[in-house]
C-alpha positions, 0 to 999 in steps of 0.5 A: 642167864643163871649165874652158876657161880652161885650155886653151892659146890656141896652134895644135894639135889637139883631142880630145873624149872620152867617159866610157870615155876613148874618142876621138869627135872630132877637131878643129884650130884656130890657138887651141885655146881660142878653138875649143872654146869656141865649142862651149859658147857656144850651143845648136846646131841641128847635132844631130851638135854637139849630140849630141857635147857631150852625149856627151863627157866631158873635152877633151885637145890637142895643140899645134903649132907652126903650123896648118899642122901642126895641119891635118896632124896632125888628118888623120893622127889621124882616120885612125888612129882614126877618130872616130864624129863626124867624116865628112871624112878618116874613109876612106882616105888623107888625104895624097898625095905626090910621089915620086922613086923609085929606081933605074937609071930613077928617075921622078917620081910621084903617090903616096897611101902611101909604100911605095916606096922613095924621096925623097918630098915631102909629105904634102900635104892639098892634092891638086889643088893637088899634082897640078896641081903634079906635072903642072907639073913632068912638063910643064915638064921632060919627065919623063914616061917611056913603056913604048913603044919606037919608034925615032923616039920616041912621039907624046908625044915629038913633041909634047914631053910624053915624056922620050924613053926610047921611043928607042934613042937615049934621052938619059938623062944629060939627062933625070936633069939635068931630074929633079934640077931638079925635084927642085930646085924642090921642095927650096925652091931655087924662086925662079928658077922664080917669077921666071920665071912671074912674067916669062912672066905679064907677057909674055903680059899685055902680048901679051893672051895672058889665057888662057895668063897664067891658067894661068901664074897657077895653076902659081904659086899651086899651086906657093906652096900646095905650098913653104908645105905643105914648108916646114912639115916635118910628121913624125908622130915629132915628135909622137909622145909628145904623141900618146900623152899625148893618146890613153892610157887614163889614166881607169883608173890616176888612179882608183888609190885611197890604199890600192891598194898595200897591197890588191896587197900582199895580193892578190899575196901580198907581203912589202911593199906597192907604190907603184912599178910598171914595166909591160911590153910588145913590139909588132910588125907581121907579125913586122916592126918590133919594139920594146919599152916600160917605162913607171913608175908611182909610186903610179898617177901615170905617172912620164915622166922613166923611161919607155923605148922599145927597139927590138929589137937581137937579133932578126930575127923575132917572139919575144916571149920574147926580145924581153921578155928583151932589154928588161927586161934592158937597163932594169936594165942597171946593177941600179939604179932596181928598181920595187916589182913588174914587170907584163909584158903576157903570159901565163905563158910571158911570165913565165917568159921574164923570171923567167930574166934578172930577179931582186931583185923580184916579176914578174907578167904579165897575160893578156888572154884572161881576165884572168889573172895568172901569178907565182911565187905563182900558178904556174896564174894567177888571174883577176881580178875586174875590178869590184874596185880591184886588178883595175882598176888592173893592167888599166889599166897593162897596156893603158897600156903596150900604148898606149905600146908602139902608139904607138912601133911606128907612129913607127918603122914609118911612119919607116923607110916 
């Protein structure tokens, strides 16, 4: 039984999972401990809750500073990872943005991903609210821009809703001006345009223009949804580390037994036993956003003070030859703090790459095909037998490391998106 007591009284979100370490739901909450507690209270008549308790097997978290960053980042993870108990968020794109894209014409837009290049506002879960602000804003200032072109301007025009680029005569200086303005709005230098609904609402009260002040009225909580959702300042890097923590298949590596270093002693046929391990990996999308990994582990415990994230200098194009020569080069740049035993995600061409630039300790990769490791000792490899403590414990830092490797590839990428 999880000792709830443990689990921290603070925002954040929450991670059940089962016996293979695999994640089945994700939740968030302004006290972590107060919400999953109240899973165990009772009997629940929900059999997808029910099913759930029964199925987990431990409970991870993150914190947050607020609930709304919580609520941000839950969406993001079930999204990414796609839990089989939660329903809501599951598909598609949880967040929409507002972007101003640019160029010689830049225009404001209502985005769901951030594929084009531009200063994007967002993301927000609150869609209808975001697009009633979006409208408000194209309305407001004019900025809504027509393919058309009629030298007395489109019908939009005339009745104020196009920016005017219909015309031969198109003021452009006017419409970038309108543009920054709300741009203006969006960066927090608000409080005019709020003094100013709040005027325009009383205004229209006082002349029994009811109507017209509802709709004033939902600009303006609209508006507030928005600024709080902006002020809050969510970005997935921030989290990144504590994502890893929460997600990483550690189940594996904390089961290291008290004789495991000296049972890979003998199996990789060493001269002495091994208590600290550097494990290897590169990642990369579509030979694009290259990075590398090096994670520690002393005697099967992660040691996150030595940990390290590399992005590739070198190259332009995937080479994960050179990609693992450049990093495990600049890890031992001064030929200090050498592990026991070097471990690369690869096979034996991943080997040979960096027995060329690495020397003073054993190096072994680990293929995933079949399992198979490569070293000096076993130049043709040799498979491993996954049901035993060595071939157990190699495969959990291996797929630890590729974990590691994942989690910054997605932070530099949806970064430099």
């Amino acid at each position: 039984m999880i000792d709830l007591n443990l689990l921290p009284n603070s925002s954040g979100v929450y991670l059940f999972k089962n016996s293979d370490d695999k994640v089945i739901y994700i939740g968030k909450a302004k006290s972590i401990r107060k919400r999953v507690r109240s899973y165990f209270q009772k009997r629940h008549s929900d059999w997808k809750v029910q099913s759930l308790l029964d199925e987990h097997d431990t409970i991870d978290y993150i914190i947050t500073g607020t609930e709304a960053e919580a609520l941000l980042l839950e969406a993001q993870l079930i999204r990414d990872y796609k839990p089989k108990y939660n329903v809501l968020l599951k598909e598609g794109q949880p967040f929409v943005y507002i972007l101003f894209t640019l160029g010689s014409l830049p225009q404001i837009k209502l985005v769901r991903n951030k594929k084009l290049k531009g200063r994007y506002f967002g993301p927000f879960l609150h869609k209808m609210q975001a697009r009633k602000v979006f409208e408000y804003l194209v309305h407001t200032f004019k900025l809504r821009i027509c393919n058309k072109k009629i030298e007395n301007g489109c019908l939009d025009y005339h009745i104020g809703l196009c920016a005017g680029s219909c015309k031969s005569d198109f003021d452009k200086d006017g419409y970038l001006f309108r543009l920054q303005l709300a741009q203006d709005v969006l960066k927090n230098k608000h409080k005019a345009l709020l003094k100013s609904l709040k005027q325009q609402i009383a205004l229209c009260n006082t002349s029994l223009k009811f109507e017209k002040s509802k709709h004033l009225q939902e600009y303006m909580d609209n508006l507030d949804v928005i600024l709080h959702t902006i002020r809050v300042k969510f970005s997935e890097e921030k989290f990144s580390f504590a994502v890893f923590e929460a997600l990483a298949p550690v189940r594996q590596v904390n089961k290291y037994s008290a004789d495991i270093d000296k049972k890979l002693q003998s199996f990789l046929k060493l001269e002495m036993p091994i208590e600290s391990i550097d494990c290897f990996d590169v990642s990369h999308f579509q030979s694009r956003y290259l990075v590398g990994s090096c994670v520690r582990f002393t005697r099967g415990i992660p040691d996150k003070n030595k940990f390290r994230r590399f992005k590739i200098k070198t190259l332009q194009e995937q080479n994960d030859y050179a990609a693992l020569q450049e990093i495990v080069t600049r890890r031992y740049k001064k030929k200090e703090d050498l592990p026991d035993l070097v471990l690369i995600d690869g096979g034996k061409g991943q080997l040979n790459a960096v027995l060329r630039v690495l020397e003073g300790v054993p190096i072994i990769s680990l293929a995933k095909r079949e399992e198979t490791v490569f070293s000096q000792q076993f130049p043709d490899g040799i498979k491993l037998d996954i049901k035993e403590d060595v071939g157990k414990i190699l495969i959990a830092l291996r797929d630890y490391a590729h974990h590691f490797a994942i989690s910054y590839h997605r932070t530099c990428r949806g970064k430099e998106l």
